[in-house]
C-alpha positions as CSV (number, residue, x, y, z in Angstrom):
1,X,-36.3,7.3,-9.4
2,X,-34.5,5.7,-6.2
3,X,-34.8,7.7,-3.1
4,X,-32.4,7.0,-0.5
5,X,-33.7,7.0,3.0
6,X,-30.8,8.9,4.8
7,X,-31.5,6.9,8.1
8,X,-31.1,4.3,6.3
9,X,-28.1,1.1,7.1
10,X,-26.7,1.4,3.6
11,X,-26.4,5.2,3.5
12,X,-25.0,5.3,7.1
13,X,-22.5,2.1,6.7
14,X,-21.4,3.8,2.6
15,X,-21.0,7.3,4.5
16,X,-19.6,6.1,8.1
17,X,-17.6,3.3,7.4
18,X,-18.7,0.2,5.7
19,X,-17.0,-2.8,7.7
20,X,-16.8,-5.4,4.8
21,X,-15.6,-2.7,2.9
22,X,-18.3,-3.9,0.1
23,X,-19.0,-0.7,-2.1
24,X,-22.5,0.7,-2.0
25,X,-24.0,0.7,-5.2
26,X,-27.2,1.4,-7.9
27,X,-27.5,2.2,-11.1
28,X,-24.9,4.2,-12.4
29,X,-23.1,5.1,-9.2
30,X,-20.6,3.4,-6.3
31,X,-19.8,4.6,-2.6
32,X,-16.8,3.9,-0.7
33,X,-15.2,5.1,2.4
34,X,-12.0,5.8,2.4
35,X,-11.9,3.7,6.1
36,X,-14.1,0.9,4.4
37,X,-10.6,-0.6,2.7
38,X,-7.7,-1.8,4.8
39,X,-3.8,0.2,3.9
40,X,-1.6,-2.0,1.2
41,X,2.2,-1.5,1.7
42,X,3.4,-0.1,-1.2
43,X,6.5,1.5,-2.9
44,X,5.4,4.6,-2.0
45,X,4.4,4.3,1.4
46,X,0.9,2.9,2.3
47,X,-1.9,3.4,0.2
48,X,-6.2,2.9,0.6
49,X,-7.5,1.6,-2.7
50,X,-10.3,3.2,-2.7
51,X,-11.6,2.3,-6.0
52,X,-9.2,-0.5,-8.5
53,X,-9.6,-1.7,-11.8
54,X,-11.0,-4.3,-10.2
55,X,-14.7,-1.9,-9.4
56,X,-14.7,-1.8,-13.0
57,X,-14.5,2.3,-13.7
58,X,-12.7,4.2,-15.8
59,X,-10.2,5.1,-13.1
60,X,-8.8,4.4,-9.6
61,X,-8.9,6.6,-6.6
62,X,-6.2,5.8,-4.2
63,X,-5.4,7.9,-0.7
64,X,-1.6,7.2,-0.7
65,X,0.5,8.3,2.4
66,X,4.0,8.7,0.7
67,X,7.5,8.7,2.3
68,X,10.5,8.9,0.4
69,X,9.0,6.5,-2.4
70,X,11.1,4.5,-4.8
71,X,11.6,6.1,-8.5
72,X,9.5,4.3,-10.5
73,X,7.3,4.7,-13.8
74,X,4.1,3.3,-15.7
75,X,3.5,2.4,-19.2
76,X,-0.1,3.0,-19.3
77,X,-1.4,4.5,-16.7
78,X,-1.2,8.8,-16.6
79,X,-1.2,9.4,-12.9
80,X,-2.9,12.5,-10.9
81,X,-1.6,13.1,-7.6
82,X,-3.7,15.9,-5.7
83,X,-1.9,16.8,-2.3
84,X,-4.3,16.9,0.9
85,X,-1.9,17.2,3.5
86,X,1.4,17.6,4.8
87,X,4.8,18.6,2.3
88,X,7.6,17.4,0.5
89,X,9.3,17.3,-3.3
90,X,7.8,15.1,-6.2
91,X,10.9,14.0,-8.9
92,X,9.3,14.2,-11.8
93,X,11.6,13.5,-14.9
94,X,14.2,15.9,-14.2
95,X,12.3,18.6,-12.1
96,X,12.0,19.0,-8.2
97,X,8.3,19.8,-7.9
98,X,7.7,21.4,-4.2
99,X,4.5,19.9,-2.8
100,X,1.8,21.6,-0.6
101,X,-1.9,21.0,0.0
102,X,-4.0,21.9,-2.7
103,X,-1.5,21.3,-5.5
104,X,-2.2,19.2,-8.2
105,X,0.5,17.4,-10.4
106,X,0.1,15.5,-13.8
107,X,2.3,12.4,-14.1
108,X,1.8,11.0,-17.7
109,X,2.9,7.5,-18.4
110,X,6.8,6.7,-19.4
111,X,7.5,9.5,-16.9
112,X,10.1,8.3,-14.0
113,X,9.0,9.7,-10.9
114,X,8.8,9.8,-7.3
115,X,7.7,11.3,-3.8
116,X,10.4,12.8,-1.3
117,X,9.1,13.9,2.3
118,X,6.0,12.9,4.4
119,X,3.0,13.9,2.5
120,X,-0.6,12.0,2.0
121,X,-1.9,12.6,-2.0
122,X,-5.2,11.7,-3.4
123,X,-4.2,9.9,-7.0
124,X,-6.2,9.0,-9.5
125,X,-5.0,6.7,-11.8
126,X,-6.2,6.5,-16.0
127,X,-6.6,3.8,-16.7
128,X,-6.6,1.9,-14.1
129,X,-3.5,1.5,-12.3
130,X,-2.4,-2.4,-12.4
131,X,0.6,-3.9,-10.0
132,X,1.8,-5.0,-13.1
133,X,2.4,-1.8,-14.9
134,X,4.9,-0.5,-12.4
135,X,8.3,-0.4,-13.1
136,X,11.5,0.9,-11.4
137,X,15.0,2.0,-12.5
């Protein structure tokens, strides 16, 4: 078994900001800050990668600070948008979904969508969300 020493540099850089942004990582298991990864513009707003396709999981975790995004849709990727803060409408086909922290929305893939307001959202993305599987009207 592989005790972690919580005084230890990895534990404190993977829980307190990591300034390589390297993930943190053992057998089975990956750590990230959320301030370990620098904001990508984005056609929602600005987004933290957290975790990409390109750490290899099943999913990606994305902190996404969304103002009046463009409608747009995915072929593959079914999208979970969890809102932590702040309010706003999501588009979502043909409904007008109000937004408020704690709500959790389902976006499944061929679904045209988009975020209207100011409003940061935790999605998860399955699988993987790829630049190149993003398309707009």
């Amino acid at each position: 078994m592989l005790a972690i020493d919580l005084r230890g540099a990895a534990v404190h850089n993977a829980f307190m900001g990591n300034p390589n942004g390297d993930i943190i990582q053992g057998p089975g298991y990956q750590v990230r800050h959320v301030t370990d990864v620098a904001p990508v513009a984005c056609p929602c707003g600005q987004s933290f990668r957290v975790f990409t396709w390109r750490d290899g999981g099943p999913a990606n975790v994305h902190v996404t600070e969304i103002r009046d995004s463009r409608r747009h849709y995915h072929r593959d990727c079914t999208e979970y948008y969890y809102i932590i803060e702040g309010s706003g409408v999501l588009e979502v086909a043909d409904a007008q979904i109000p937004l408020s922290p704690g709500l959790l929305v389902r976006i499944d893939p061929l679904t045209r969508h988009r975020g209207q307001g100011d409003f940061k959202a935790l999605i998860v993305g399955v699988p993987p969300f790829r630049e190149e599987d993003e398309y707009f009207d």
